[in-house]
C-alpha positions in Angstrom: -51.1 -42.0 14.5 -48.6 -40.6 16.9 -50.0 -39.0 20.2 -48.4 -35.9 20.9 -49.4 -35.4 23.6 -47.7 -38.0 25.1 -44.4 -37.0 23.1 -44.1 -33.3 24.4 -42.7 -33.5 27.4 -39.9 -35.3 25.9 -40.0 -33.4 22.6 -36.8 -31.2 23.0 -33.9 -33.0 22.0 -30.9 -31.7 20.8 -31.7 -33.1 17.4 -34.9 -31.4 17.4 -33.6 -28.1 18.1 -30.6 -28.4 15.9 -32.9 -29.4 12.8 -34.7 -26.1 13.9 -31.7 -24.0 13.6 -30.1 -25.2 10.1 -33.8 -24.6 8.9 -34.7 -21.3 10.2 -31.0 -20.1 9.0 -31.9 -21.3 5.3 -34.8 -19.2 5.9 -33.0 -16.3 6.8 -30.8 -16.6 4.1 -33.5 -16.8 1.4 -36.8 -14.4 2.7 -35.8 -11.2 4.0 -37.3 -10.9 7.5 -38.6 -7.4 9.1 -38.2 -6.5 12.4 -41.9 -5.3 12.2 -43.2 -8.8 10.6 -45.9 -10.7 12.0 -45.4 -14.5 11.9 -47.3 -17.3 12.3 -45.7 -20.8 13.2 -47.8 -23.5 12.2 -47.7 -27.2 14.2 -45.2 -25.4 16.3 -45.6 -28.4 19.1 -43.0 -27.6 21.6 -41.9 -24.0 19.7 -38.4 -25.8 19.1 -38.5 -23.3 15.8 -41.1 -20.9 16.7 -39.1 -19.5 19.5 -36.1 -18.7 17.3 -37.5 -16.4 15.5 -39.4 -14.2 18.3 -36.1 -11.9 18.4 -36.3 -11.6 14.6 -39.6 -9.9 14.3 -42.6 -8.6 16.2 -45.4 -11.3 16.7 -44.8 -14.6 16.5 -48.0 -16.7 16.8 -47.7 -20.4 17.9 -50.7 -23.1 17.0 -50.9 -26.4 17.0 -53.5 -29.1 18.0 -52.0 -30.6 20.4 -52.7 -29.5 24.1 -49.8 -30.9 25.5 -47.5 -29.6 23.2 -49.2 -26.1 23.9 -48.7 -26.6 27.4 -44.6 -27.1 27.5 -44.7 -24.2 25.2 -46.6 -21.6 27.5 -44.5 -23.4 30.1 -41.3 -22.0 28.1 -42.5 -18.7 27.3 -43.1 -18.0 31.1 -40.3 -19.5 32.5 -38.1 -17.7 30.2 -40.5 -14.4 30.3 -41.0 -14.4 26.5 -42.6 -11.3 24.9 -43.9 -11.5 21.8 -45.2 -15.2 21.2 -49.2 -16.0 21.6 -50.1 -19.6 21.7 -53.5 -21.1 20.1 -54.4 -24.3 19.8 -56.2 -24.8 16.2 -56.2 -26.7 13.5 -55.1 -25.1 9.8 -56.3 -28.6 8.2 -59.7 -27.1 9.0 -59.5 -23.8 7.8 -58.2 -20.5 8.9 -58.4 -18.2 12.1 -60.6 -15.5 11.4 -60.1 -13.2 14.5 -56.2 -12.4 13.7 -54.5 -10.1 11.8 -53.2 -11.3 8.7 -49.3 -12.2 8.7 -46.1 -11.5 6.8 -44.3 -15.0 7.1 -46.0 -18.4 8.0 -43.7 -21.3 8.6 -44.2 -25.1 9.4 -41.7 -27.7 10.0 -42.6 -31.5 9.6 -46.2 -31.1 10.3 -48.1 -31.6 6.6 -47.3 -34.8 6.3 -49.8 -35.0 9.2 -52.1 -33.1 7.7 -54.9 -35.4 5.9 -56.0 -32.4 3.7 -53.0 -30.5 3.0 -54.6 -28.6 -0.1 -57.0 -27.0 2.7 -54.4 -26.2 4.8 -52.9 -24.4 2.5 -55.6 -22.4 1.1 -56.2 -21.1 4.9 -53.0 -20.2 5.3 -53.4 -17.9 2.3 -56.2 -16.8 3.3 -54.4 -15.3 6.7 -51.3 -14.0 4.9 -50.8 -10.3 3.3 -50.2 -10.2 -0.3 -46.6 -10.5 -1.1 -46.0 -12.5 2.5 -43.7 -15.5 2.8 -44.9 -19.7 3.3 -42.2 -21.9 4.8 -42.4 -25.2 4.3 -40.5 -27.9 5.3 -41.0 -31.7 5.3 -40.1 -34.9 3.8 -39.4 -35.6 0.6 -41.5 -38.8 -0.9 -40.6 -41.9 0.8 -41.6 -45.4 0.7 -43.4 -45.4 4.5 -40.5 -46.1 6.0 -39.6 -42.7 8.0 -42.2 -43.6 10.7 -41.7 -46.8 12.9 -45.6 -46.7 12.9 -47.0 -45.5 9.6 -50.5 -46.3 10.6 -53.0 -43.2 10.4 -49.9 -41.4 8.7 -51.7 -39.1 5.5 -48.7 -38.2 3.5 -45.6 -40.6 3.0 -43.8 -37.1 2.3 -44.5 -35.1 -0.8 -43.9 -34.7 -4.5 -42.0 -31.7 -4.7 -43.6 -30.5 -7.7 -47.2 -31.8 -6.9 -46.9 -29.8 -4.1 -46.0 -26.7 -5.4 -48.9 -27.4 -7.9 -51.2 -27.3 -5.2 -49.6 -24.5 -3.8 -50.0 -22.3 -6.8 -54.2 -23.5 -7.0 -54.3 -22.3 -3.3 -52.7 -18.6 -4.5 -48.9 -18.7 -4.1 -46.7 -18.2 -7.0 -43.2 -17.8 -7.0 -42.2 -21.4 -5.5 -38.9 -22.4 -5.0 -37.1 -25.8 -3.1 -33.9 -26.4 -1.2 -33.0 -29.0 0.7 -31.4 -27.9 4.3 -31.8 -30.8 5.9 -31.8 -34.9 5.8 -33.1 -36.9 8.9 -30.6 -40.5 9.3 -33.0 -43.5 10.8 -31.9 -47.1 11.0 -34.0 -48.8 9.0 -34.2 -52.7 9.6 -30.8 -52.1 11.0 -29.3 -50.1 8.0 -28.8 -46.3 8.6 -31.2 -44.3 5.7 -31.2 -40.5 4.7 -34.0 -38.5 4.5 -34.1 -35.4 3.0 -36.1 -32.1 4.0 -37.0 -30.2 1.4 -37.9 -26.5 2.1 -40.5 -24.8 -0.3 -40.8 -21.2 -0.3 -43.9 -19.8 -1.7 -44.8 -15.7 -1.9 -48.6 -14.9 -1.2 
């Protein structure tokens, strides 16, 4: 299990924050996004993709379980003088925050496949999202266990695309589409490997 914690201060690479781009720009392209929204960034660690959408609509809300991660992103918002972005820590695995308005877009970017019950998660998430709203997913495609250099205490190796959207649909969302933005290129034992991203796009 990776410790994030010990990863944020060095979690904003230009990888990282290119990977954000290309996927919040297939976003845009496909989920039309009101100034007026309210969205909430799920596993946002660092808020390498959070914080590019906080021009794009009203309320962007940041959680995450890590501490650390939290803590470099508070550290960005006021060093930058960010308006518009709150920061919780909380986890979604465990159900949903009951003490915030419900949202018009929620969006996550590699963080199910961390998540050990990913059915939960997303049966909170509809749980704080209006009818009609907009879920974002995006995360590895099935693979063999070879993505992480240290599988151990990893839940998911990726997902099914249509197993996924299966449990989507029993947690409330219909209208589920894929793309695939994004791959990831690892060397693995010494031999460069592709993995793609796929992004699923589910309406509340």
């Amino acid at each position: 299990m990776r410790d994030f914690d010990a990863l944020a201060e060095e979690w904003d690479t230009p990888e990282h924050a290119e990977r954000a781009r290309r996927v919040v720009t297939a976003i845009q392209d496909r989920i039309s996004i009101s100034p007026r929204a309210r969205l909430l960034d799920v596993g946002a660690g660092t808020g390498v993709m959070g914080l590019l959408f906080h021009d794009l609509v009203d309320t962007v809300l940041c959680v995450d379980t890590s501490p650390g991660m939290l803590r470099v992103l508070k550290n960005k918002i006021h060093e930058s003088s960010i308006m518009g972005v709150e920061v919780r820590e909380h986890d979604i695995g465990a159900g949903p925050l009951l003490d915030v308005d419900p949202f018009d877009i929620a969006v996550s970017m590699m963080v199910f496949h961390h998540i050990p019950d990913h059915r939960n998660a997303l049966v909170a998430l509809a749980k704080m999202l209006k009818p009609g709203a907009y879920l974002c997913i995006v995360d590895l495609d099935r693979e063999d266990g070879s993505f992480h250099d240290e599988a151990e205490g990893i839940p998911h190796f990726g997902f099914d695309r249509d197993a996924l959207a299966r449990d989507a649909t029993d947690a409330g969302f219909g209208r589920i589409e894929f793309h695939t933005p994004v791959s990831i290129t690892k060397d693995t034992e010494g031999v460069p490997r592709d993995y793609p991203l796929f992004l699923m796009i589910a309406t509340r």
